[in-house]
N, C-alpha and C positions, 0 to 999 in steps of 0.2 A: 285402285282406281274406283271410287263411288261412281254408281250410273245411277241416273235420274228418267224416271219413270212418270211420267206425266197423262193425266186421263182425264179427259175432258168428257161433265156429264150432264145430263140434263133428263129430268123425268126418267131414271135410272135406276128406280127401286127393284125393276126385275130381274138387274144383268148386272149391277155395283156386287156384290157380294162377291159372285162370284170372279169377279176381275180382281176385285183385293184379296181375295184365297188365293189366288193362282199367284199373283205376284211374291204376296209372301210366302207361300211355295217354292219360291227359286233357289236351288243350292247358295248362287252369290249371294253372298250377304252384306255387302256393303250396296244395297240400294234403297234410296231416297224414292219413295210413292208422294207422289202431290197428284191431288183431286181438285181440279178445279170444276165445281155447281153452277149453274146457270141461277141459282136462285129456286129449286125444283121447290115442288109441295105434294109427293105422293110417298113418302117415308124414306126418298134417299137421304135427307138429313137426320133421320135417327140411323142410316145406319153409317153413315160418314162419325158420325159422335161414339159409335158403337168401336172403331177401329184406331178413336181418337189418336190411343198411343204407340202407333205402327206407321201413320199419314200425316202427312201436312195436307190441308185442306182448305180451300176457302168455298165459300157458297154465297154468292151474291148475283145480284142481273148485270146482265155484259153485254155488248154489243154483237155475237156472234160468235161461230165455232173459233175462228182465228183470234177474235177478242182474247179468248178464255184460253186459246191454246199461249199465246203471247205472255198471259200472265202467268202461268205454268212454267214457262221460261226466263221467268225474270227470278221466280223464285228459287230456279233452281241453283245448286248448287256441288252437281257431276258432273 
């Protein structure tokens, strides 16, 4: 069974790292990390591009936390 792990972030440079270590961290290994960015500008997208090939990812402006949680759910696929 894939589980889908969704994180919704915004202006996240201090706390993304460490949320993507721990998830890839997890014994299960069959999980799907999607990060959906609010569009930040304080270097969570260099580190979102740093973990490129472990997340799916998108980073753009959205209408709100449920906007971004929603699209995190469309992408998912667990």
């Amino acid at each position: 069974m894939k589980i889908s792990v969704i994180t919704v972030a915004y202006q996240s440079a201090k706390t993304l790292e460490h949320t993507l270590q721990s998830v890839r961290e997890q014994d299960y290994k069959n999980i799907e990390h999607i990060v959906i960015d609010g569009g930040s500008d304080d270097g969570t997208l260099e580190i979102l591009q740093k973990y490129d090939a472990d997340i799916l990812w998108v980073s753009e402006p959205d209408r709100g936390i449920y906007d971004a949680m929603n699209k995190g759910i469309q992408m998912a696929t667990g």
